[in-house]
BALOBA-1460 file (C-alpha; in Angstrom, 3 decimals):
// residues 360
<rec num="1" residu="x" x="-53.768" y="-2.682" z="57.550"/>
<rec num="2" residu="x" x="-52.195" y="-3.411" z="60.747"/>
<rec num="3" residu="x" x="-48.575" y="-4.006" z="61.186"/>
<rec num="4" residu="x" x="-47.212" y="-7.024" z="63.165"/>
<rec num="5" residu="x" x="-43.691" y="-7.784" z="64.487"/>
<rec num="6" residu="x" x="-42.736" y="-11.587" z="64.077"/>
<rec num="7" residu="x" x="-39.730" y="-13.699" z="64.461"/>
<rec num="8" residu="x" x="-39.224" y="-16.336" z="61.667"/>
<rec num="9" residu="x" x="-36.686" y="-18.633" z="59.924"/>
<rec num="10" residu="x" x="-34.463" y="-16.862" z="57.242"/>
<rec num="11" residu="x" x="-35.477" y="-19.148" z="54.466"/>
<rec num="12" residu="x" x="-39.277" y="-18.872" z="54.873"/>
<rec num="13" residu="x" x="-38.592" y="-14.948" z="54.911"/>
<rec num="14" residu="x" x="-36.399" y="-15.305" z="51.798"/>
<rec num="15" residu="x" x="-39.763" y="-16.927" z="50.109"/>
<rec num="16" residu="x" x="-42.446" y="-14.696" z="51.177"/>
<rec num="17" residu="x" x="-40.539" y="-11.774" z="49.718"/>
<rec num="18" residu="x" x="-40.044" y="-13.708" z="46.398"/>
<rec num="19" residu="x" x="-43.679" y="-14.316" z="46.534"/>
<rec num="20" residu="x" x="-44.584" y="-10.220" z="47.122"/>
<rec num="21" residu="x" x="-41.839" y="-9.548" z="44.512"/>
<rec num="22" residu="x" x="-43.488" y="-11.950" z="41.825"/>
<rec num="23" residu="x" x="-40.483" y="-13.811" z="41.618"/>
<rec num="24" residu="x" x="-42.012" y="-17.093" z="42.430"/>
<rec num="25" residu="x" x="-46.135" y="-17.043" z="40.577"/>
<rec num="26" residu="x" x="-46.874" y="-20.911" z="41.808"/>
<rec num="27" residu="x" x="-50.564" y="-20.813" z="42.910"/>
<rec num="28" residu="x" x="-50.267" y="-24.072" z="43.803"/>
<rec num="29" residu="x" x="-47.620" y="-23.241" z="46.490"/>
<rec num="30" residu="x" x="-49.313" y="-21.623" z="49.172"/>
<rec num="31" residu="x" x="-48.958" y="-20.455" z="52.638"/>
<rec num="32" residu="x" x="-51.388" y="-20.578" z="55.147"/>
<rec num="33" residu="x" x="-52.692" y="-20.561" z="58.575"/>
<rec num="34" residu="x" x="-54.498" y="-23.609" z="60.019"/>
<rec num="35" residu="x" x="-55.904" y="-23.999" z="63.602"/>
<rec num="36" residu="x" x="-55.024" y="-27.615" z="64.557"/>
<rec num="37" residu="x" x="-55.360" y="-29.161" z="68.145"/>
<rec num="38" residu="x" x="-51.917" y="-28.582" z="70.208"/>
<rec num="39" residu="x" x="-50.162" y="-31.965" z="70.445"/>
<rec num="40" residu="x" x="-49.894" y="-31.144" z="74.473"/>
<rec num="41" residu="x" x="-53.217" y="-29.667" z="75.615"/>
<rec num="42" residu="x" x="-55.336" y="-30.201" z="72.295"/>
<rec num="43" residu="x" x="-56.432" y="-26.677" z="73.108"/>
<rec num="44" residu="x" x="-56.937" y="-24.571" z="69.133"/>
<rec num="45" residu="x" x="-53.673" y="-23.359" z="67.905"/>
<rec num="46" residu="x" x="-52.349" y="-21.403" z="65.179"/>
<rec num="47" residu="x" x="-49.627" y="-22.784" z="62.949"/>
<rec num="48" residu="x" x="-48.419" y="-22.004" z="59.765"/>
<rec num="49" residu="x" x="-48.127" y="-24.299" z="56.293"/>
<rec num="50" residu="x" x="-45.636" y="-23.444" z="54.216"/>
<rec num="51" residu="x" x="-44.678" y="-24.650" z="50.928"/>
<rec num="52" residu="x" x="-41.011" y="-23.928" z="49.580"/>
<rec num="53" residu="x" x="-38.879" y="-24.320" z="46.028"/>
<rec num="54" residu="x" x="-35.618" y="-26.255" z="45.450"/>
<rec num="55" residu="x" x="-33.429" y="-23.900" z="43.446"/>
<rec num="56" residu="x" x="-34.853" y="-26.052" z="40.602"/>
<rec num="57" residu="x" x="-37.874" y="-24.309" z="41.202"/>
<rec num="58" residu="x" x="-39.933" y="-27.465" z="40.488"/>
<rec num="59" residu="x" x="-38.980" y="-29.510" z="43.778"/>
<rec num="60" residu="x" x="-41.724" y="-28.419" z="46.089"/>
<rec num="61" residu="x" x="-40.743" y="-28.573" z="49.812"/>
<rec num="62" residu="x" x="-43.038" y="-28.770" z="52.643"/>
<rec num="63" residu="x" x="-42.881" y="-27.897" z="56.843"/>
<rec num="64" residu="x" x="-45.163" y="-26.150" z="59.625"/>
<rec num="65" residu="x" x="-44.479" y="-24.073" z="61.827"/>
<rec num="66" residu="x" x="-46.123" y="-23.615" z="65.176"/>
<rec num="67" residu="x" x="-47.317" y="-19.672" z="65.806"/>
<rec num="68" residu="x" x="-46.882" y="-18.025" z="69.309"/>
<rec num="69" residu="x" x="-48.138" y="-14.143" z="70.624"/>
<rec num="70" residu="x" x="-45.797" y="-13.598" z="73.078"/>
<rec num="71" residu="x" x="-47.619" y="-10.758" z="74.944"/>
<rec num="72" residu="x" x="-46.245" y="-8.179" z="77.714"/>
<rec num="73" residu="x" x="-47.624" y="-7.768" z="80.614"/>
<rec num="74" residu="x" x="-48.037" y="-4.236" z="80.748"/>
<rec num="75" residu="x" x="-48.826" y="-1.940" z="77.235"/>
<rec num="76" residu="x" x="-45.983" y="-1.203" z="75.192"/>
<rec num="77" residu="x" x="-45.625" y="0.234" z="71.431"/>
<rec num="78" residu="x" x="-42.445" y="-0.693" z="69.165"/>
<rec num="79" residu="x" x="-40.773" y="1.569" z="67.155"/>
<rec num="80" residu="x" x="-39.402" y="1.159" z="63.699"/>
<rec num="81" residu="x" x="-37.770" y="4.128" z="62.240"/>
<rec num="82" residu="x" x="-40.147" y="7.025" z="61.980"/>
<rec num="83" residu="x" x="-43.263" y="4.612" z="62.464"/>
<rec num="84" residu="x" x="-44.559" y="3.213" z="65.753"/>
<rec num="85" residu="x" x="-46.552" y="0.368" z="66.130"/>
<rec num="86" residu="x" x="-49.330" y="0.060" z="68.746"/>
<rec num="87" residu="x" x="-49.173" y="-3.587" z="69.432"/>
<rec num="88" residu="x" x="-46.536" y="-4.420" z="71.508"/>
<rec num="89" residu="x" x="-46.619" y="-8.282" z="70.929"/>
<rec num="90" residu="x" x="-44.282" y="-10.506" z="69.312"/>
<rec num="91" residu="x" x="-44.962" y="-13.136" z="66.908"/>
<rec num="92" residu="x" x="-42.424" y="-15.935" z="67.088"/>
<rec num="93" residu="x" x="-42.364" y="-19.055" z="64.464"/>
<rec num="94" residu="x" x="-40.789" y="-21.887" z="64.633"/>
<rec num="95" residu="x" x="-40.331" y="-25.111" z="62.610"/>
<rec num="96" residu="x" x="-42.543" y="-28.296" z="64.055"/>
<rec num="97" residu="x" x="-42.198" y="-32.118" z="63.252"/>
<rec num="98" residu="x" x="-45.417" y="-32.492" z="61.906"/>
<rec num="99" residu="x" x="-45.309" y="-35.673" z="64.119"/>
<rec num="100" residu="x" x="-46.338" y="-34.272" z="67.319"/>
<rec num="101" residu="x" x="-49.336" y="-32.862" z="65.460"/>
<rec num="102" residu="x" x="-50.329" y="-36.434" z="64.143"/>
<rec num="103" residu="x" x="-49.483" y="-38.165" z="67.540"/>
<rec num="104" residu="x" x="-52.218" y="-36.068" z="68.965"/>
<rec num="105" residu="x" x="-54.804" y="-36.430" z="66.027"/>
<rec num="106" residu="x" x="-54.399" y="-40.198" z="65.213"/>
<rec num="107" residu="x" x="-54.878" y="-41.156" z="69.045"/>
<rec num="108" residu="x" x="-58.677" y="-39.808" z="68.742"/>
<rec num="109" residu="x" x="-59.920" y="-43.134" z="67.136"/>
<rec num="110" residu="x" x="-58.686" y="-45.224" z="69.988"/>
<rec num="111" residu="x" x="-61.118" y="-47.045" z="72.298"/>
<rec num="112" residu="x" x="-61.599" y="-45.325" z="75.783"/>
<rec num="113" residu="x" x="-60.090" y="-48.174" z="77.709"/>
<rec num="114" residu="x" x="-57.071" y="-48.207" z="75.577"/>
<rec num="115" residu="x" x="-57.034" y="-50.951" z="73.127"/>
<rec num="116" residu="x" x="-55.110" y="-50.731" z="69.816"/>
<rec num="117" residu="x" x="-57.904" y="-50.903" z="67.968"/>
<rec num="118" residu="x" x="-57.932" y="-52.074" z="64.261"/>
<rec num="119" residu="x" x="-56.172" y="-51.223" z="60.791"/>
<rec num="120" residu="x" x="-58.044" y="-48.509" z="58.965"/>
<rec num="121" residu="x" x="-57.689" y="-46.957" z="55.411"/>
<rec num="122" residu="x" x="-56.209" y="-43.536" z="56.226"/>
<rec num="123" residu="x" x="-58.745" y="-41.815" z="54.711"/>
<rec num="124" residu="x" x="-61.355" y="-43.377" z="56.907"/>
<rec num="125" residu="x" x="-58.960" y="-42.355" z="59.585"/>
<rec num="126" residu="x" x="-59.042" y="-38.534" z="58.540"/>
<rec num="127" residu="x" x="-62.926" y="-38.566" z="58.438"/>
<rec num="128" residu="x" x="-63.235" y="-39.631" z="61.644"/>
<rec num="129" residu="x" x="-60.703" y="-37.626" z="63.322"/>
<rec num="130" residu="x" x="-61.476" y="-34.648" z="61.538"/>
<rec num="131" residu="x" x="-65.490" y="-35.139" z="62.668"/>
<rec num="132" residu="x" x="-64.754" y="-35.615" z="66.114"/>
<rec num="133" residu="x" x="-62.513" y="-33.196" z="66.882"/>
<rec num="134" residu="x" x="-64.300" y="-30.400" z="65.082"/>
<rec num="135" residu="x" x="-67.562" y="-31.676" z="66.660"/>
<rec num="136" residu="x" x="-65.792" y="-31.504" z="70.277"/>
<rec num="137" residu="x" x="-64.592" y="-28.301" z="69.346"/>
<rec num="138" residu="x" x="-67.956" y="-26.418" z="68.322"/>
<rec num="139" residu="x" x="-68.842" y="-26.947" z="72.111"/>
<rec num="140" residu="x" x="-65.821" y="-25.421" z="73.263"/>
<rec num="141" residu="x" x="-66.328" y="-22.511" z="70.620"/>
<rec num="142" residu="x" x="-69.716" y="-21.567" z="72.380"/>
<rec num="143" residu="x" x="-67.438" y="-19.780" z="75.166"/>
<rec num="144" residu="x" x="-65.115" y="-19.050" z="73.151"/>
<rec num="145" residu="x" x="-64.609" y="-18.745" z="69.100"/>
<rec num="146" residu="x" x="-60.688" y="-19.341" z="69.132"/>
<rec num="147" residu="x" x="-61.238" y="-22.548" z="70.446"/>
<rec num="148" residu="x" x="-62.978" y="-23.777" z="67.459"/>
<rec num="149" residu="x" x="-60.982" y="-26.222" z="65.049"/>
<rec num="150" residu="x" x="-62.132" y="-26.580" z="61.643"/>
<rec num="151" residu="x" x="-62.680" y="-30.212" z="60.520"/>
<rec num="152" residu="x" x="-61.323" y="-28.408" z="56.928"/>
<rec num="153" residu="x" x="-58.242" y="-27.551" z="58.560"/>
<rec num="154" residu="x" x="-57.583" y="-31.302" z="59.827"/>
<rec num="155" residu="x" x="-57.931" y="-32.788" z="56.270"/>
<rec num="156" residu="x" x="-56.032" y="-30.285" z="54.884"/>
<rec num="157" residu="x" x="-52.853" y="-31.179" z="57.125"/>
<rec num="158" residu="x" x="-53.822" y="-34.952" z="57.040"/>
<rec num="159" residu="x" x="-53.579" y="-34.720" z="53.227"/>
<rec num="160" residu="x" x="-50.351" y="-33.070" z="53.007"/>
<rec num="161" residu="x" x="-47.282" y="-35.251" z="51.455"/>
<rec num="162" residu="x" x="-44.988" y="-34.601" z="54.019"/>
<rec num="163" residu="x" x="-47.433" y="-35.556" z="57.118"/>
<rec num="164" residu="x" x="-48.560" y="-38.354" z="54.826"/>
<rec num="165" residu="x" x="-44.900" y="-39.718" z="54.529"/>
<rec num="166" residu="x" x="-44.464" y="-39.009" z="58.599"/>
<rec num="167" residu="x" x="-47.386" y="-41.435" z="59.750"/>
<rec num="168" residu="x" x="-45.045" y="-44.136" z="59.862"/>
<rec num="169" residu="x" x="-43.416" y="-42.564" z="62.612"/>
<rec num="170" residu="x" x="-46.659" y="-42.770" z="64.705"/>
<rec num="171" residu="x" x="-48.374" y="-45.587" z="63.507"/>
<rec num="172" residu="x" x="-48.201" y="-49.449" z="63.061"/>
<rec num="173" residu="x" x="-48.420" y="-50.142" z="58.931"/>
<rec num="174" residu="x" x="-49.689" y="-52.921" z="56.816"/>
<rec num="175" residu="x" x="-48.994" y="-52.799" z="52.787"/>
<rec num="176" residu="x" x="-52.212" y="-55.109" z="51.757"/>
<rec num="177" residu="x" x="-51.790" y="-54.357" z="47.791"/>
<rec num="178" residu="x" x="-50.511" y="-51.797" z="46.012"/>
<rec num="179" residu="x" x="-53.564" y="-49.704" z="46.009"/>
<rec num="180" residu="x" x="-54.828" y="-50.228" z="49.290"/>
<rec num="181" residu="x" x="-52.820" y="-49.571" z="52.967"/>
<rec num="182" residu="x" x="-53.592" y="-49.626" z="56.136"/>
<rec num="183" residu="x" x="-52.724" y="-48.112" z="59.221"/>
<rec num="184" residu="x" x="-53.657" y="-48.354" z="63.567"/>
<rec num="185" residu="x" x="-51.776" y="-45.984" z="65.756"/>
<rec num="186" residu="x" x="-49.075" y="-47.739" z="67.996"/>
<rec num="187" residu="x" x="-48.269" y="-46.310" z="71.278"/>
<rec num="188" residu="x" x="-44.602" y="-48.572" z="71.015"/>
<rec num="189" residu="x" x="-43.998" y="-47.182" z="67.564"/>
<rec num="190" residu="x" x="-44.129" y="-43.539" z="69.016"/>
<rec num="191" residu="x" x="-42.020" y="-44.482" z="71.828"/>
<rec num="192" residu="x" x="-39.529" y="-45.326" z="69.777"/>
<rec num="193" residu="x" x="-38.890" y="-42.518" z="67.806"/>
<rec num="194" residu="x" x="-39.215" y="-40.324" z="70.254"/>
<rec num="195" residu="x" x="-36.687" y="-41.612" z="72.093"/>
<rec num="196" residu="x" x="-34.825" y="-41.341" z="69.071"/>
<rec num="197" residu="x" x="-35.277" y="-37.672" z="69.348"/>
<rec num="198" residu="x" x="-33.924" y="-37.868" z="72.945"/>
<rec num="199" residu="x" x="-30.747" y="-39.781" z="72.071"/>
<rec num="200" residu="x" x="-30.162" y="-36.912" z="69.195"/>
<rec num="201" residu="x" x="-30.727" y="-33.922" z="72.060"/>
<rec num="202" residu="x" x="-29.029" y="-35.309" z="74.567"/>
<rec num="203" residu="x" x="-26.028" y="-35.206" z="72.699"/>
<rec num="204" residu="x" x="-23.165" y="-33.277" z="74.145"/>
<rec num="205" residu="x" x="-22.867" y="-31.152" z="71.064"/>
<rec num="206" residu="x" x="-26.287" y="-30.488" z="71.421"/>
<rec num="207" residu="x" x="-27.195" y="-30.242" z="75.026"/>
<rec num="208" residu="x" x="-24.751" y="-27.952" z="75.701"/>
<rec num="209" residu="x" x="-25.038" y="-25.629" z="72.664"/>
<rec num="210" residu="x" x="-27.561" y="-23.407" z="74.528"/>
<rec num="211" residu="x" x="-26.602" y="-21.277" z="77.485"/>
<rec num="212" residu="x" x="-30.811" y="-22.402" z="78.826"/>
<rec num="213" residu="x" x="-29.798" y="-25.728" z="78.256"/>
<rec num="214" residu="x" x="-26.794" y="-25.417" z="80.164"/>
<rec num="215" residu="x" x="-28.159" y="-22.999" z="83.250"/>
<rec num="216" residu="x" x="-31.014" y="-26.151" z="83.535"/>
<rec num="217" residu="x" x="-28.246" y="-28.779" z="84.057"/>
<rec num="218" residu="x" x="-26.469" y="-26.495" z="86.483"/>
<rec num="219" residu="x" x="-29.285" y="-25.561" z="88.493"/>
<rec num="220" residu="x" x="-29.778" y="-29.402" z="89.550"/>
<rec num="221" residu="x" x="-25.975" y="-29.667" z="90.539"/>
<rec num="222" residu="x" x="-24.502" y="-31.410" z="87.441"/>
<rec num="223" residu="x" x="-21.959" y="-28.764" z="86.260"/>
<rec num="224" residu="x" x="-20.201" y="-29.589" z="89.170"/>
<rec num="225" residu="x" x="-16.795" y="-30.951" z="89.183"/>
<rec num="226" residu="x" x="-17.813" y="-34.039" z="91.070"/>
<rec num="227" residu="x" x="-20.883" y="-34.521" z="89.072"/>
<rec num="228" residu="x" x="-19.178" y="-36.173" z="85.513"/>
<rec num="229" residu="x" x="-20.692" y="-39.667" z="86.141"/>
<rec num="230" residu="x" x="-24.269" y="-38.359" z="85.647"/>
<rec num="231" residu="x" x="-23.495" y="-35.928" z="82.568"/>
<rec num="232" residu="x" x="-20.957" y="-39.022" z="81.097"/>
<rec num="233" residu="x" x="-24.087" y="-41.681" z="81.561"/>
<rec num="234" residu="x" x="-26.058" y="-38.753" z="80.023"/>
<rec num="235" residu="x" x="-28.686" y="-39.266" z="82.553"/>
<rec num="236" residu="x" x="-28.320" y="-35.471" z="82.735"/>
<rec num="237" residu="x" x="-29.092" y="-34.812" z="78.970"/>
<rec num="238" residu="x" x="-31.342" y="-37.741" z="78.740"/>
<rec num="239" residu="x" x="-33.315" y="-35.989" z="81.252"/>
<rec num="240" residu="x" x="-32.897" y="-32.628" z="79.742"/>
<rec num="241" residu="x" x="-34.321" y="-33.758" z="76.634"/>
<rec num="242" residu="x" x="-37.260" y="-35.587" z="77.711"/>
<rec num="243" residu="x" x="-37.531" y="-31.866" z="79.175"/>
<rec num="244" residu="x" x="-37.880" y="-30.314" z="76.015"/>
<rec num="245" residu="x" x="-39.913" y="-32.633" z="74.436"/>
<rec num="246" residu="x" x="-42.721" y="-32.537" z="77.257"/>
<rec num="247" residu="x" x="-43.455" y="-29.097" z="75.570"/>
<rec num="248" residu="x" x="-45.054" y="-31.111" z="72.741"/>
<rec num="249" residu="x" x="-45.903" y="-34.291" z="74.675"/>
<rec num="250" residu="x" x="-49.329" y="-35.525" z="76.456"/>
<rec num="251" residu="x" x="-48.908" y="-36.368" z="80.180"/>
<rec num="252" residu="x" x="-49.391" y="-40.035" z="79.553"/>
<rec num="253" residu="x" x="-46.574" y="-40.436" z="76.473"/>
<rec num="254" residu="x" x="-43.981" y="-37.755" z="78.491"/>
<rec num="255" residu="x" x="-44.290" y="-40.367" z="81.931"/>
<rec num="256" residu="x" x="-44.059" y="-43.287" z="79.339"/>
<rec num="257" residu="x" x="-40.759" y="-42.074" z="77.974"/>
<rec num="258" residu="x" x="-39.608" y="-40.997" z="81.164"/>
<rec num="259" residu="x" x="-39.908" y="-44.521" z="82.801"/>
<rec num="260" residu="x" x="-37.998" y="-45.964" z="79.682"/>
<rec num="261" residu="x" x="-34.957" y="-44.790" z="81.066"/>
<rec num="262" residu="x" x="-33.293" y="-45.918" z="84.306"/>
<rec num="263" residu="x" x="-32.807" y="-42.056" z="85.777"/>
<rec num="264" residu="x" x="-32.600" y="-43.142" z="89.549"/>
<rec num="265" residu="x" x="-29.050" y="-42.405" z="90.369"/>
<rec num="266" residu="x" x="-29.679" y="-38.820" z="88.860"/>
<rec num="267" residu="x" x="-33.115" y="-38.878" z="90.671"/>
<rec num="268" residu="x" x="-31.853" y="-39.547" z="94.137"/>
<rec num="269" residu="x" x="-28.676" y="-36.287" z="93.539"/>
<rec num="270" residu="x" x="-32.026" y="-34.488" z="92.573"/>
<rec num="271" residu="x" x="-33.597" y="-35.107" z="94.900"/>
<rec num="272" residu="x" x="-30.394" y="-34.489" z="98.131"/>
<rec num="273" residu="x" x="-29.899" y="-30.886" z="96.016"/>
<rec num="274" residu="x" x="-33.593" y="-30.038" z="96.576"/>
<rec num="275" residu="x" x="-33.751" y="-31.248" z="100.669"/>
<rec num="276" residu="x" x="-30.290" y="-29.221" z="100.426"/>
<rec num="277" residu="x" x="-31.926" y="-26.458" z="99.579"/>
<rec num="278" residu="x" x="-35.192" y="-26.746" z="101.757"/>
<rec num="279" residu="x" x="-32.756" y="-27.066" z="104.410"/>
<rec num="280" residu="x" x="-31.167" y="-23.848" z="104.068"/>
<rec num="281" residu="x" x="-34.905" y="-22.292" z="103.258"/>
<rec num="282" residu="x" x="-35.916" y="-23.378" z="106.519"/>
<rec num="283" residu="x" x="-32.753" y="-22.235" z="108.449"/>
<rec num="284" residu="x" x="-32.608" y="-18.917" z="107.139"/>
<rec num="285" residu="x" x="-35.494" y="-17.549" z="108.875"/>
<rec num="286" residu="x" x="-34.302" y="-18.645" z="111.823"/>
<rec num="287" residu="x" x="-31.007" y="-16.474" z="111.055"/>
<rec num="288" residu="x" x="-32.712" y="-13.468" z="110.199"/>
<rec num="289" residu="x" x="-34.400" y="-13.689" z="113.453"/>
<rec num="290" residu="x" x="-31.448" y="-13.885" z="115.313"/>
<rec num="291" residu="x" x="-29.540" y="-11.775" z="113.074"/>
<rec num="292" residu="x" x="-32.721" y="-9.081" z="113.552"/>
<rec num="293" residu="x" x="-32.328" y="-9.754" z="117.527"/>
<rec num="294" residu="x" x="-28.418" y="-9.176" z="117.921"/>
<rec num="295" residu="x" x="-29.119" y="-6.395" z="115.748"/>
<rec num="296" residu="x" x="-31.876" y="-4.467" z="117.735"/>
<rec num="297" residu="x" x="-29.922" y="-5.505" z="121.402"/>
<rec num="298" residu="x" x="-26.819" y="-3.466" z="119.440"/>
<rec num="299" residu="x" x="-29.067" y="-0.498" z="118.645"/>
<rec num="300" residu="x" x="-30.551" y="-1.001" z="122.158"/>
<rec num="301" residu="x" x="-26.896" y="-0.678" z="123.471"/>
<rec num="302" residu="x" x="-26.159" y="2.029" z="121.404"/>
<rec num="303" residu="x" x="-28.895" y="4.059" z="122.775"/>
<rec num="304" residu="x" x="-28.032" y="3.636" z="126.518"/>
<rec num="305" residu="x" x="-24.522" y="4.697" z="125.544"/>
<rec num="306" residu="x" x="-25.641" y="7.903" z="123.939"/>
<rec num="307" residu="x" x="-28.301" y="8.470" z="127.162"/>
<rec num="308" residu="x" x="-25.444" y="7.953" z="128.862"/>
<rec num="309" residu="x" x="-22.854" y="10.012" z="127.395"/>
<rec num="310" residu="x" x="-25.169" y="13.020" z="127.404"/>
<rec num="311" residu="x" x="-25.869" y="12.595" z="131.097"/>
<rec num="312" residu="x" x="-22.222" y="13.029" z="131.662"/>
<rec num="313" residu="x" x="-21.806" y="15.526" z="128.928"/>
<rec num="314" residu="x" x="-24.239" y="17.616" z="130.964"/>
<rec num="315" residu="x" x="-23.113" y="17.178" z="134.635"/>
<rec num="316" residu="x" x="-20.507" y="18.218" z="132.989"/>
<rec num="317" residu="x" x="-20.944" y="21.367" z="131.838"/>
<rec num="318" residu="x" x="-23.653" y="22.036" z="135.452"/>
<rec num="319" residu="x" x="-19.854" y="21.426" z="137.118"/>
<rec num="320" residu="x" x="-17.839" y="23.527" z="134.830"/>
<rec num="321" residu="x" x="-20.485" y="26.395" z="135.108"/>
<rec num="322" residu="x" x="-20.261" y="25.945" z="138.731"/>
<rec num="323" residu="x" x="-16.595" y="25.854" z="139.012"/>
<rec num="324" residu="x" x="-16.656" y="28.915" z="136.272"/>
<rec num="325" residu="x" x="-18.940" y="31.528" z="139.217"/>
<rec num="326" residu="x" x="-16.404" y="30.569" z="141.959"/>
<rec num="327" residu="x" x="-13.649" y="30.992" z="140.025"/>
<rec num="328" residu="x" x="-14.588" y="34.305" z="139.151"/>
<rec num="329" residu="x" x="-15.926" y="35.053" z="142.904"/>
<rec num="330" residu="x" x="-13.101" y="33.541" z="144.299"/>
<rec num="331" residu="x" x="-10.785" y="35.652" z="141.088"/>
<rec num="332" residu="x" x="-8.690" y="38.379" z="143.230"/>
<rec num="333" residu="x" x="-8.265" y="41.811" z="141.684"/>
<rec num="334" residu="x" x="-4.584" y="43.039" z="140.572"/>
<rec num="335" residu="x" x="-2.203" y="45.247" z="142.134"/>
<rec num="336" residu="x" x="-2.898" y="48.594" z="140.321"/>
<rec num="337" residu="x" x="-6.644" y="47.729" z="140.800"/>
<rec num="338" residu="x" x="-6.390" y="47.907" z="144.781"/>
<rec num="339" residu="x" x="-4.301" y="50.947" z="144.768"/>
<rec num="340" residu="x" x="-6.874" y="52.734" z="142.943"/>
<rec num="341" residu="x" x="-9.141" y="51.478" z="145.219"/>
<rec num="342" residu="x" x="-7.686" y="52.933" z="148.411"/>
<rec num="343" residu="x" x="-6.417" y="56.207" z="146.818"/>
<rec num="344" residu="x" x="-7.984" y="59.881" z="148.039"/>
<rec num="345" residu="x" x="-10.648" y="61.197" z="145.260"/>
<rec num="346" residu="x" x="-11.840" y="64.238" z="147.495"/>
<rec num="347" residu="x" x="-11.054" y="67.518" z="146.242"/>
<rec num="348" residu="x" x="-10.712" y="65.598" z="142.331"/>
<rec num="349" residu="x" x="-13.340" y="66.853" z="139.841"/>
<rec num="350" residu="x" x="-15.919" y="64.190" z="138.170"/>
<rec num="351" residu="x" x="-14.960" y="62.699" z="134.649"/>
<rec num="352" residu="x" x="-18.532" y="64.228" z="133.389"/>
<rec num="353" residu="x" x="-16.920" y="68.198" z="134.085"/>
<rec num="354" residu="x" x="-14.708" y="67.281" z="131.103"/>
<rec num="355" residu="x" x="-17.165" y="67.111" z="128.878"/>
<rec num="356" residu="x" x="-19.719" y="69.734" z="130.074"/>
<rec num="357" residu="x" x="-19.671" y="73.194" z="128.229"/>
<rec num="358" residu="x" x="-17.625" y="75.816" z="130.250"/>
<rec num="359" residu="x" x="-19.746" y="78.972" z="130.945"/>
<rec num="360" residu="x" x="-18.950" y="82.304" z="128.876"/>
């Protein structure tokens, strides 16, 4: 069996090791994988049910977590102790609000041009989402398999307590008796919690909790000491937030929520810090040119110097090796020298009879 690295909450770990210990022998409590449409793209992803016990061990707890390969770019092999492990990805989950999934999946019955459409039993609902999506999917799947979404894996979710108890959140509801209710997505009803969500993150406590969080404000200029009004309004964190959220969000709900807010003061500082910084992008070549100019007429300079330098250097020495042979013509020989010179050497044997062997 292959071996996986993976990043996941503590608690969930906690369980899964009860579970492989026997601790914990509910069949009914299960955890598994289902391939559901992502709430941003609605391209197949992999995310994880799990099912969790109070410490009465009765209470049955419910949440989903979204799965993510995180996949270098080049090969590379972890090692654990004494074993290594060939795959080189990570596997990272993390806890989702189960109501990004259903904003996605409840929007499917609504007419193309947009109209709200009529209350439905939610089980209708599920059939029909769960049909077309898997239906659209099979196409997809024809180039390639991961892209196909089970229509089992949509009524499983669908059918879950804890989604079933979320719908609210996403959808406009009508109690008709105490058997029968009704429910019609609402565009307005998602709005509004997910602004809720926004006012939560873009809480100071929050915002700034995370050193990302906090390198996002200051790269749009309002860390700076000037810059309180927009972080005190919170259009800074408001805008942060709708930030994060986009990561989950169609493009249609994200430019809704974003227009719900009045963000044009922090707009119009965003957008002098980015002409700021064209600016200065367009100047700088400009500086390197001339910087790359100055420099070049300097090592031009330079040269000539060194040209000239050894020009001199070498007349120079031609002089001083001139001046050096007339100097020693012009040189006159000492006293004792000229003496020698002039004195008688006739009758005086040669220096070589000295050393010649006398006859016997």
């Amino acid at each position: 069996m292959s071996t996986h690295l993976a990043i996941l909450p503590l608690d969930i770990i906690d369980t899964l090791t009860a579970r492989l210990n026997q601790e914990n022998r509910h069949t009914e409590y299960a955890t598994r994988f289902l391939r559901l449409p992502h709430p941003r793209t609605g391209l197949a992803s992999l995310f994880l049910l799990h099912d969790q016990h109070a410490q009465d061990n009765i209470t049955k707890t419910s949440s989903i977590l979204e799965v993510q390969a995180i996949s270098p770019t080049n090969a590379r092999t972890w090692f654990i102790g004494e074993e290594v492990i060939a795959d080189g990805k990570l596997t990272v989950m993390t806890p989702m609000d189960p109501m990004f999934l259903l904003m996605y999946l409840l929007r499917v019955p609504q007419a193309p041009d947009g109209s709200v459409g009529n209350f439905r039993p939610m089980q209708d609902i599920i059939e029909e989402v769960s049909a077309a999506i898997a239906d659209t999917s099979e196409k997809d799947a024809q180039k390639d398999p991961s892209l196909k979404v089970p229509a089992d894996d949509i009524i499983c979710f669908l059918s879950l307590d804890f989604v079933q108890s979320s719908i609210k959140r996403v959808c406009d509801v009508k109690v008709i008796t105490d058997e029968i209710t009704v429910y019609r997505y609402s565009h307005d009803v998602v709005l509004e919690n997910l602004k809720g969500k926004v006012g939560r993150l873009s809480d100071p406590r929050v915002a700034e909790m995370s050193r990302t969080l906090i390198r996002s404000l200051a790269k749009d200029g309002l860390m700076d000491d000037e810059k309180e009004e927009l972080l005190e309004c919170a259009s800074g964190r408001i805008k942060l937030a709708c930030e994060l959220l986009s990561q989950y969000l169609p493009r249609d709900i994200l430019q809704d929520l974003i227009a719900s807010y009045d963000l044009s003061k922090l707009d119009a500082h965003v957008k002098t810090v980015r002409d700021e910084e064209l600016a200065l992008l367009a100047v700088a070549p400009d500086t390197r040119k001339r910087a790359r100019s100055a420099k070049s007429v300097a090592a031009g300079d330079k040269i000539s110097k060194k040209k000239k330098d050894a020009k001199a250097t070498e007349s120079a020495d031609v002089d001083a090796a001139g001046d050096g042979d007339k100097k020693k013509k012009d040189a006159k020989s000492s006293h004792g020298v000229e003496k020698l010179k002039k004195a008688s050497v006739a009758g005086m044997s040669k220096l070589s009879t000295f050393f010649t062997k006398k006859a016997a």
